[in-house]
C-alpha positions in Angstrom: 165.4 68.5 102.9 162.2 70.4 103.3 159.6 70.0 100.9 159.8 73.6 98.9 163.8 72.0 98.1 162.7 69.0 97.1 159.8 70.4 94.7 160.4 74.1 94.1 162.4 73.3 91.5 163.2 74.4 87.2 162.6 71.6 86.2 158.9 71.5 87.1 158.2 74.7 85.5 159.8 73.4 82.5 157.4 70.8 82.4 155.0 72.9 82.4 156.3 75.4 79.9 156.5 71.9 77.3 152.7 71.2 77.9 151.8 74.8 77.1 153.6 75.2 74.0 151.2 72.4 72.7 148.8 75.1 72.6 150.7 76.6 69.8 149.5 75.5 66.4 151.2 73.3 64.4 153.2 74.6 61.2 154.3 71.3 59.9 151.8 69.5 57.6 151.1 65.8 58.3 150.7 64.1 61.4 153.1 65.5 64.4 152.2 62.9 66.9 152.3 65.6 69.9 150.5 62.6 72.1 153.4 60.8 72.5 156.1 63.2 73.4 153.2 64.4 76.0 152.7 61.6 77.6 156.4 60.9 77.2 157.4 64.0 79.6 154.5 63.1 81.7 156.0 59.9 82.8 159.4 61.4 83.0 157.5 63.9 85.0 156.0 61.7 87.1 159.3 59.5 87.7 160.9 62.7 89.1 158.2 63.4 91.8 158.8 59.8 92.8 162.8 60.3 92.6 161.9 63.5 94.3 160.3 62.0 97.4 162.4 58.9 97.6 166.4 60.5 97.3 167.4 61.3 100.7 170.8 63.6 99.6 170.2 66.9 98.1 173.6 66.3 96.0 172.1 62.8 94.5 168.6 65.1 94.0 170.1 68.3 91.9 171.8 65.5 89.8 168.8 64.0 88.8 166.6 67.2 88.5 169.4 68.9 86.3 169.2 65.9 84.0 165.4 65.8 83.8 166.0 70.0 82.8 168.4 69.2 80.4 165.4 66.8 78.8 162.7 69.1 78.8 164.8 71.9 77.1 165.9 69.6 74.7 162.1 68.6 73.6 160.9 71.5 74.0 163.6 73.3 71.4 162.9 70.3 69.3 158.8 70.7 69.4 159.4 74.7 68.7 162.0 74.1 65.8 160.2 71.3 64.6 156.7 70.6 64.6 155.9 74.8 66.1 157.7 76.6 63.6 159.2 74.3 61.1 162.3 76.0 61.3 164.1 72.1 60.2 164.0 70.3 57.3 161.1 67.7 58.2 162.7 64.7 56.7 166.4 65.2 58.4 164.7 66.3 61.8 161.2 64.9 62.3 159.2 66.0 65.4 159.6 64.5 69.1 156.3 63.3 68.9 156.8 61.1 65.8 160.2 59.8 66.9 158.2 58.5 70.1 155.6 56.9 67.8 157.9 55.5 66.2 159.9 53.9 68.9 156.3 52.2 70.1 156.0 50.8 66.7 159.5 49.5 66.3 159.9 47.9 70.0 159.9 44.4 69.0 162.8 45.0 66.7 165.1 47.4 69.0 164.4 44.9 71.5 166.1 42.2 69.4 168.8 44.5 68.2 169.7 45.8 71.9 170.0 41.9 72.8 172.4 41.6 69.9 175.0 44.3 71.0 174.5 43.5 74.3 175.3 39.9 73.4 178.6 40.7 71.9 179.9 43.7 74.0 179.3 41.3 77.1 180.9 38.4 75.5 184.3 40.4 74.2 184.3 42.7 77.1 184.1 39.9 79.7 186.7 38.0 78.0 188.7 40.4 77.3 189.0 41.0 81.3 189.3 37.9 82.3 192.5 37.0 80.0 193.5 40.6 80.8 193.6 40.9 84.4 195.8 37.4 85.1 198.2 38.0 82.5 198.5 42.1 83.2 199.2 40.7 87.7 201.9 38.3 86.2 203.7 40.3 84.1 203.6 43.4 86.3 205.3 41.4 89.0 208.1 41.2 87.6 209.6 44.4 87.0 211.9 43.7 83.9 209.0 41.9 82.0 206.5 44.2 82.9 208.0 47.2 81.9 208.8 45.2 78.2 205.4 44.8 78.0 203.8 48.1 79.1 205.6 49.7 76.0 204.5 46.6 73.8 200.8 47.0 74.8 201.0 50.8 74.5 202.5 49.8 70.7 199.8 47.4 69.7 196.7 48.7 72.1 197.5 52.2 69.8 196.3 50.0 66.9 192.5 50.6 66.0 190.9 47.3 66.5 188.6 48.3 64.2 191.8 48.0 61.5 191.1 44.2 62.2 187.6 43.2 60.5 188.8 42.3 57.1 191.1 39.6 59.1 188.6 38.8 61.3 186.1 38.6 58.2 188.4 36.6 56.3 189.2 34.0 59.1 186.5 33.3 61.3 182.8 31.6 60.4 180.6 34.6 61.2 180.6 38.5 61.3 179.3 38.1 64.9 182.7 36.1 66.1 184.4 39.2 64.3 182.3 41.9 66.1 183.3 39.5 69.9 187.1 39.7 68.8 186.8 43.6 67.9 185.6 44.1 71.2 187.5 42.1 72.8 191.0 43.5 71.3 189.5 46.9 72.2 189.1 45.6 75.9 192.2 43.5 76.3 194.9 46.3 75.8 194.0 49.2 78.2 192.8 46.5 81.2 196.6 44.6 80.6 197.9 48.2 81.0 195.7 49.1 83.8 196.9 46.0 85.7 200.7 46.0 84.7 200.2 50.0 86.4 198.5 49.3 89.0 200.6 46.2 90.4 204.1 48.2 89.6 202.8 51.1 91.8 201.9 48.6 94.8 203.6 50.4 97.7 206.5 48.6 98.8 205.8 48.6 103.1 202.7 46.4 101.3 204.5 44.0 99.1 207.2 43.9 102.5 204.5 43.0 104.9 202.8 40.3 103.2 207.0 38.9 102.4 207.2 38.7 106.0 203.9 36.9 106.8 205.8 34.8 104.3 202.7 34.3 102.0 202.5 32.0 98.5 203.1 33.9 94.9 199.5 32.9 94.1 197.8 34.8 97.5 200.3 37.4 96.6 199.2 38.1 93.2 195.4 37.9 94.2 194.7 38.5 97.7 197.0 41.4 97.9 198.4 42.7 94.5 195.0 42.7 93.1 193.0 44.6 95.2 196.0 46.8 95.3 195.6 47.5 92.0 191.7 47.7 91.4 191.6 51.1 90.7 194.3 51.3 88.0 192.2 48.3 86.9 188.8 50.2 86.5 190.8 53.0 84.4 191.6 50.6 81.7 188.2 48.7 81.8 186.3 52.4 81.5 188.6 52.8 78.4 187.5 49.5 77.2 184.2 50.1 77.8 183.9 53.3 75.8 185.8 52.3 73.0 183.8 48.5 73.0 180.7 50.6 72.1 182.3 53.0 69.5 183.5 49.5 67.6 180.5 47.7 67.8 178.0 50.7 66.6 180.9 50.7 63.6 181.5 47.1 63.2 177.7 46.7 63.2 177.3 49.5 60.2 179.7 47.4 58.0 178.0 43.9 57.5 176.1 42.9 60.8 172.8 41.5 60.4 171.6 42.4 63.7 172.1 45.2 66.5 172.0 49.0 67.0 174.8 50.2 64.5 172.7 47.9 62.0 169.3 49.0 62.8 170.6 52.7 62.3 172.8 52.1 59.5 169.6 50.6 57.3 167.0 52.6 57.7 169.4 55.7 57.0 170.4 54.2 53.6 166.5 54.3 53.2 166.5 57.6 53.9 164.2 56.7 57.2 165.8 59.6 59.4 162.8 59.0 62.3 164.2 55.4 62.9 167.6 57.0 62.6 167.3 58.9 65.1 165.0 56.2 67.3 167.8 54.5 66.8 170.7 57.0 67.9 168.6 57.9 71.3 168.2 53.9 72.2 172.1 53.5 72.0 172.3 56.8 74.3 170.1 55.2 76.8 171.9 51.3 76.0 175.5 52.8 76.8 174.8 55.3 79.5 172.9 52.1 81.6 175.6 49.6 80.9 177.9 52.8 82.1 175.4 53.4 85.6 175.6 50.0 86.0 179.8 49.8 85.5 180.4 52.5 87.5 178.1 51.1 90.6 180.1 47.2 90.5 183.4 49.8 90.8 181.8 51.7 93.7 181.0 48.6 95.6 184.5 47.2 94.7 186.4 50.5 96.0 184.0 51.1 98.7 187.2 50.5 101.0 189.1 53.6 99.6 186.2 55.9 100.4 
């Protein structure tokens, strides 16, 4: 790419459009905290020069400059409606800037909290995988069991797993065991019917070749079934993800002590709608990194089918 495609781009003038508007004067009375969101889009600015010099394919490139755009037109609506005009209602929608402040202030604390969810949606998720994926190759091997079972999972994974707190309450020692088996009901259902799928659709001329090398059940199931079936696999553990995260944000507003859904959940019953929303945009960033992150382990798994 030449150098006018890599930085003639809307996105820079956007930036720059943000950083005049702060010439406007403020309508709002008290302290707006423009600094912050200022310096905020100047890092993000920053970040996409580097991006901007460092991404070699113009596809990988438009992606990220569309998603800075999308960022500056959302703060700069939000300055103008907000701290520019007032057009909101200050306490429901307080002014980028503030929210920023805010979020500086507050870091310690999300910092604990985002290690709490993380915590439990690794420890339910993971588990729920790893008793998932075995069982889901078994069954789906054989063909009368595993169609039994694909209509049994589709009967009880259609059950909100959420339905299951007050159990979960009532029978094990702490809310954070509850929130591990919410997640990891919400994971276990859609991975077993991922797997079941994906071995039942194995092509046969596979399943006949590795008969004739005459291999053992157990380098059936995992050597060849398995891989086979990775990408029916990934379906059900992107379900599980998403949902996982729903739950816990939930599970977490109803009598956790600790994480994102409680962090948000308290300070809105205070009627502290700037943490609110701090609160809202760190889960947004939480789930769509765990998601990059997801979504790169499945790239590297399938690389083969590219």
């Amino acid at each position: 790419m030449t150098v006018k495609q890599r930085y003639c781009r809307v996105v820079h003038a956007l930036f720059i459009v943000f950083l005049l508007i702060q010439f406007i004067p403020d309508k709002l009375s008290g302290e707006t905290y423009s600094s912050y969101a200022i310096w905020f889009v100047v890092g993000v600015e920053v970040l996409t020069l580097i991006f901007s010099a460092l991404i070699k394919k113009s596809v990988g490139l438009n992606l990220f400059a569309d998603i800075v755009t999308f960022i500056y037109g959302l703060l700069t609506v939000w300055v103008l409606t907000t701290a520019k005009f007032n057009l909101l209602k200050p306490a429901l929608f307080p002014p980028p800037g503030k929210v920023f402040w805010q979020a500086v202030g507050d870091y310690e604390k999300i910092f604990v909290n985002i290690q709490s969810s993380i915590g439990i949606i690794l420890q339910g998720y993971l588990l729920g995988i790893a008793i998932a994926v075995p069982l889901g190759l078994f069954l789906g091997w054989s063909a009368r069991l595993g169609s039994a079972a694909t209509y049994i999972s589709k009967f009880l994974g259609a059950i909100p797993p959420i339905v299951y707190i007050p159990y979960g309450i009532a029978l094990l020692p702490t809310f954070r065991s509850v929130s591990v088996f919410v997640i990891f009901l919400a994971t276990f259902w859609p991975v077993l019917g991922g797997t079941m799928s994906g071995v039942m659709n194995v092509e046969k001329k596979t399943i006949d070749s590795a008969k004739v090398l005459n291999v053992s059940r157990l380098t059936m199931l995992f050597s060849i079934m398995l891989p086979a079936s990775l990408q029916q696999i990934f379906i059900g553990c992107n379900q599980g993800l998403t949902v996982s995260f729903v739950l816990l944000t939930s599970a977490e507003m109803i009598g956790a002590q600790s994480g994102l859904g409680y962090y948000i959940k308290n300070y809105s019953d205070f009627g502290d709608y700037t943490r609110t929303i701090v609160g809202l945009i760190v889960v947004g960033i939480v789930i769509v990194f765990i998601s990059f992150i997801f979504n790169r382990i499945q790239k590297f798994l399938l690389r083969w089918k590219v």
